[in-house]
C-alpha positions in Angstrom: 33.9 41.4 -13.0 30.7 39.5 -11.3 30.9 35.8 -12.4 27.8 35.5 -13.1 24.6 37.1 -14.4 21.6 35.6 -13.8 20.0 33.3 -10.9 18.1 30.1 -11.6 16.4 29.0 -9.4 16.9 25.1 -8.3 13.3 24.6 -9.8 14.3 26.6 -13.1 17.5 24.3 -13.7 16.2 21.1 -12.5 13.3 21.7 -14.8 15.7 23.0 -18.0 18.0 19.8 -17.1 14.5 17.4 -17.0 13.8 18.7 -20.8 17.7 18.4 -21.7 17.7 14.8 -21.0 14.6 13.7 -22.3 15.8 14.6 -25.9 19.2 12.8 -25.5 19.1 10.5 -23.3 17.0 8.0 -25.7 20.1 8.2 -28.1 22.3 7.3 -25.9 20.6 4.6 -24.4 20.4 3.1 -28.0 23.6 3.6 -28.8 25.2 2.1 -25.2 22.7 -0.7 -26.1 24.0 -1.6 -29.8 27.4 -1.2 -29.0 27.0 -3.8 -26.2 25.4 -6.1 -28.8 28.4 -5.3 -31.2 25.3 -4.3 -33.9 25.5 -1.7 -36.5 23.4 1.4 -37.1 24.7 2.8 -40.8 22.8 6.4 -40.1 23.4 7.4 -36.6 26.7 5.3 -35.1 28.3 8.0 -37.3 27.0 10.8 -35.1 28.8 9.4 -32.6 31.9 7.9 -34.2 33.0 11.0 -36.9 32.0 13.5 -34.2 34.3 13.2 -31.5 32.0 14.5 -28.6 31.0 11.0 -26.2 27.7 9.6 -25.2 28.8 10.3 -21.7 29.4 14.0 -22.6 25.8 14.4 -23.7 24.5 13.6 -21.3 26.2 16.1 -19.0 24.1 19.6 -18.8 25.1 23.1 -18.9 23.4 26.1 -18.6 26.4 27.7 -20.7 28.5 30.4 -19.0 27.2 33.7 -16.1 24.7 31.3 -14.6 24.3 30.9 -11.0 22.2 27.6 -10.5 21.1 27.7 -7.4 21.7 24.8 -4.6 23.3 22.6 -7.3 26.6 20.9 -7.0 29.3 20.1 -9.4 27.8 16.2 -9.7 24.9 18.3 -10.8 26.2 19.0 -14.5 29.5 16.7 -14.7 31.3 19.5 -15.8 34.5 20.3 -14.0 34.6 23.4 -15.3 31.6 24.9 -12.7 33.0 26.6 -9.4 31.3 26.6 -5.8 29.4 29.5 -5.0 28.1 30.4 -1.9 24.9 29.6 -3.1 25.5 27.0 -5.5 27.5 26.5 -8.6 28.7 28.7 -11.6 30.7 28.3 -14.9 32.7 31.5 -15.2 33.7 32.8 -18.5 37.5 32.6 -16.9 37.3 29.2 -17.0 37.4 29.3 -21.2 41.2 28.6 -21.6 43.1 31.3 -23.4 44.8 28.9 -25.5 41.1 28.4 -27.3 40.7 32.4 -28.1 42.4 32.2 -31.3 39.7 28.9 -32.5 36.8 31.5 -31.2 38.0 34.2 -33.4 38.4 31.9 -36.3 35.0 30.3 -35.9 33.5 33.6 -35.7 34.7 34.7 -39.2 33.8 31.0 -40.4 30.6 31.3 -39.3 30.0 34.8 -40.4 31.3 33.8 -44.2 29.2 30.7 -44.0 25.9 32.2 -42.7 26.3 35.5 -45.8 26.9 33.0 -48.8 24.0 32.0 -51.1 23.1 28.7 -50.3 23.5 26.0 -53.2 21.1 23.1 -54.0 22.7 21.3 -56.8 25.2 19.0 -55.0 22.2 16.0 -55.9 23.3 14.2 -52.7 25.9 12.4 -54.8 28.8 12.1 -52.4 28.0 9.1 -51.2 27.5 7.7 -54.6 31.3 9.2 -55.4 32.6 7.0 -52.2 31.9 3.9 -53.9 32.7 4.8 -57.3 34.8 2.2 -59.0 35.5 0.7 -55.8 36.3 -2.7 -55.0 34.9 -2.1 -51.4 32.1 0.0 -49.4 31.7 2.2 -46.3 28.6 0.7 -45.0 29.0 -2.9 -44.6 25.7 -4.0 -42.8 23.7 -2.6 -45.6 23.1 -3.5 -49.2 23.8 -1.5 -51.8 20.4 -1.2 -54.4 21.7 -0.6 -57.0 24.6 -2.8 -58.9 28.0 -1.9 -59.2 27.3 -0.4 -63.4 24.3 1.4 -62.1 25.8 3.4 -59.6 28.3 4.0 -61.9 25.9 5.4 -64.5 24.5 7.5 -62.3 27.8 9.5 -61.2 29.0 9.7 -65.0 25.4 10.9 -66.1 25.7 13.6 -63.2 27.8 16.7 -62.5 29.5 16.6 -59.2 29.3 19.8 -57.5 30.5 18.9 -53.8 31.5 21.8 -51.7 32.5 20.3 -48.5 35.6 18.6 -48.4 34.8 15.9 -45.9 32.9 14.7 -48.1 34.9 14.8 -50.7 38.2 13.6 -48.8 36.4 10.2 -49.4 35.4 10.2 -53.0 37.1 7.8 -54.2 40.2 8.3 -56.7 38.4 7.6 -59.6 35.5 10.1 -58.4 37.8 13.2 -57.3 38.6 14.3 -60.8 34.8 14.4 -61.7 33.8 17.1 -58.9 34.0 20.9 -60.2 36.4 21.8 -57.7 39.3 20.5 -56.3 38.9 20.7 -52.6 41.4 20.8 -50.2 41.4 21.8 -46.1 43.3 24.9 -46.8 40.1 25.8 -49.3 37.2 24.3 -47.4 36.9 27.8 -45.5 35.8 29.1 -49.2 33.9 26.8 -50.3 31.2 25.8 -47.3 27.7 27.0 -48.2 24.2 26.8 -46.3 23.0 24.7 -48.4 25.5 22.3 -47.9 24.0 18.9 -45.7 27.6 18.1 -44.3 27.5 22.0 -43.4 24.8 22.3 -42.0 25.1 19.0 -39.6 28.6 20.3 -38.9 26.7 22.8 -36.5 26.6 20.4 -33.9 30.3 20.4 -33.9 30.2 23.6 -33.0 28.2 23.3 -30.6 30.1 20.9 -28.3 33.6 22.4 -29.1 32.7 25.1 -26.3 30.9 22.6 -24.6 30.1 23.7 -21.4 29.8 27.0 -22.5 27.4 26.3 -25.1 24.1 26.0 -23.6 23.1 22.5 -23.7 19.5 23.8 -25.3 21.3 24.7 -28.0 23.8 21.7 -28.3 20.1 19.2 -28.3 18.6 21.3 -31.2 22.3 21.0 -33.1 22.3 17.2 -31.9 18.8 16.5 -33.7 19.5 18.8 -36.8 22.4 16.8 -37.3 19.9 13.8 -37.1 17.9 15.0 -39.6 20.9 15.5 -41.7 22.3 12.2 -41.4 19.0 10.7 -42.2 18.7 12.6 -45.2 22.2 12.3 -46.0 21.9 8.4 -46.4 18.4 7.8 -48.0 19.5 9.8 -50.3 22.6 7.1 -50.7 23.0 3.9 -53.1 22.5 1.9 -49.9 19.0 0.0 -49.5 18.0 0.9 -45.5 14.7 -0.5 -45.7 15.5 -2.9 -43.1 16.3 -0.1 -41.0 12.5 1.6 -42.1 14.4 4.5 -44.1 12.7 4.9 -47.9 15.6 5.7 -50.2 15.5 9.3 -52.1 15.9 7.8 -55.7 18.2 10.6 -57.1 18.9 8.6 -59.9 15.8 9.5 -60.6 14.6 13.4 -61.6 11.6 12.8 -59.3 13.8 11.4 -56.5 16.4 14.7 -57.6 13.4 16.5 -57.0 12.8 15.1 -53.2 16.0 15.5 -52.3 16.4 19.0 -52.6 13.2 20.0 -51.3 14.5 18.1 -48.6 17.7 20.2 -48.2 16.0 23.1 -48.6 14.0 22.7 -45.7 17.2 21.6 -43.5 18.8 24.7 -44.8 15.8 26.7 -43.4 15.9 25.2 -40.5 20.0 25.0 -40.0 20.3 29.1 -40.4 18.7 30.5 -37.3 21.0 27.9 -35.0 23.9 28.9 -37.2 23.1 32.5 -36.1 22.3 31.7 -32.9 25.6 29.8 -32.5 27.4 32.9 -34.1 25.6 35.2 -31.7 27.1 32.6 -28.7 31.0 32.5 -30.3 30.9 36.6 -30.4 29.5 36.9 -27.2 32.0 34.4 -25.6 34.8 35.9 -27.6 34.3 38.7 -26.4 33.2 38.6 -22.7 36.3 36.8 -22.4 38.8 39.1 -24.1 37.5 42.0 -22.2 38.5 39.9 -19.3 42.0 39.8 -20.5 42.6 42.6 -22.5 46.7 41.8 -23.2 45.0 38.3 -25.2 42.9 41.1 -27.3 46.3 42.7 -28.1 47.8 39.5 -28.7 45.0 37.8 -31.1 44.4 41.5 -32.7 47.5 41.0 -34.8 46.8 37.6 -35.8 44.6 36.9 -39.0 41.6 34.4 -39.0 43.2 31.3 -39.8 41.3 29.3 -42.8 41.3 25.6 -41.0 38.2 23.3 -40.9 36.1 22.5 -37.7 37.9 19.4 -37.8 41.3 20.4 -36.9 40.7 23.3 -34.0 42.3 23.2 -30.6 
């Protein structure tokens, strides 16, 4: 099989690599920057701290997989992963370890389950509320809560809890587990993930750079930023006060501020589906390019079934 199929021109990929970096780099930047001034960001040091994909790694380009770049070198794209040609450089779709086919066949039926459900709206935003629940201590230490310890309290007992994704819910504290409709558990989470669903949805990016290089890095910047937008929502909508950060809270205590937030979700639900489809498109394609490689894997993963594990805990 040809390894490649299609030829960019040094101009094409410089150009593609140009646009890659201007989106990412200024995150990195400020993160390399704040982490040299030991300071704080609540909203977006968690992109980089729960997700286990490094600055560095960003900022390393890929065209994904079949692509000849021509007259570019391995120092080119940082990826190891890229072979000589005699014209340049190409990442093979043998280079995708074999060890990795079984996560591609489970994130495929993930995916696919995810992407069909009906997505649900009625989670209020509350898990963050749930994480400090009767607690003695909080998650976010260089921010203020707004609202007292009894307040917040209220405002989980005068709710219903309705978190599908369980990391979020692996943090709710003890008193606030037994208040959520479901009980949810890793072995479950495969059931229970929904588009509507913030965690969910920013989880994309996680998908993204799993198959890093082989994920275009296109798509891995428009996971990155969605993720953003997630995060961003994710916390105004929190009892912490991030004015000082210039981030208006979403009063859900309130039925107006219940009201903001999921038109807010809705929209990053609109927006999250096409990538999800686009990233399911990319795990089929790869799956499958690279067991036609290697038919005897086919054989081999054929009789295996999809196994139900989060995207946290894949090879």
């Amino acid at each position: 099989m040809e390894s490649y199929q299609q030829v960019w021109s040094r101009e094409r990929w410089e150009a593609e690599r140009r646009e890659y970096l201007s989106r990412l780099e200024p995150w990195v930047k400020d993160r390399l920057n704040r982490s040299s001034q030991h300071r704080k960001h609540p909203v977006y040091d968690f992109l980089f701290e729960y997700y286990s994909f490094r600055p560095a790694h960003l900022l390393r380009w890929s065209p994904g997989w079949g692509v000849l770049l021509e007259g570019a070198t391995r120092a080119d794209v940082g990826w190891k992963d890229f072979v000589p040609h005699e014209s340049g450089i190409v990442l093979p779709i043998g280079a995708f370890p074999e060890h990795r086919l079984e996560y591609l066949r489970w994130a495929v039926t993930y995916l696919e389950a995810v992407a069909l459900r009906e997505p649900s709206f009625s989670c209020m935003g509350l898990h963050e509320w749930a994480m400090v629940y009767k607690a003695s201590t909080v998650r976010h230490t260089c921010v203020p809560l707004r609202l007292d310890r009894r307040q917040i309290e209220a405002v989980v007992e005068s709710q219903s809890l309705r978190c599908t994704h369980y990391d979020a819910f692996r943090f709710f504290t003890p008193a606030a587990r037994p208040l959520n409709r479901w009980h949810l558990s890793r072995e479950t989470s495969f059931l229970f993930d929904q588009p509507g669903c913030i965690h969910a949805n920013m989880d994309l990016y996680r998908f993204a750079y799993k198959i890093a290089p082989f994920c275009p890095s296109e798509v891995l910047a428009d996971a990155w930023e969605l993720a953003c937008q997630a995060r961003i929502i994710d916390m105004r909508a929190s009892p912490y006060d991030l004015r000082s950060f210039g981030l208006e809270p979403i009063p859900i205590e309130t039925a107006a501020g219940r009201a903001e937030y999921v038109e807010a979700q809705r929209h990053l639900s609109a927006m999250a589906q096409p990538l999800r489809l686009r990233l399911l498109h990319l795990y089929r394609r790869l799956l499958n390019e690279r067991l036609t490689m290697h038919p005897a894997a086919e054989a081999i993963t054929a009789t295996r079934s999809p196994s139900p594990r989060n995207p946290c805990h894949v090879p």
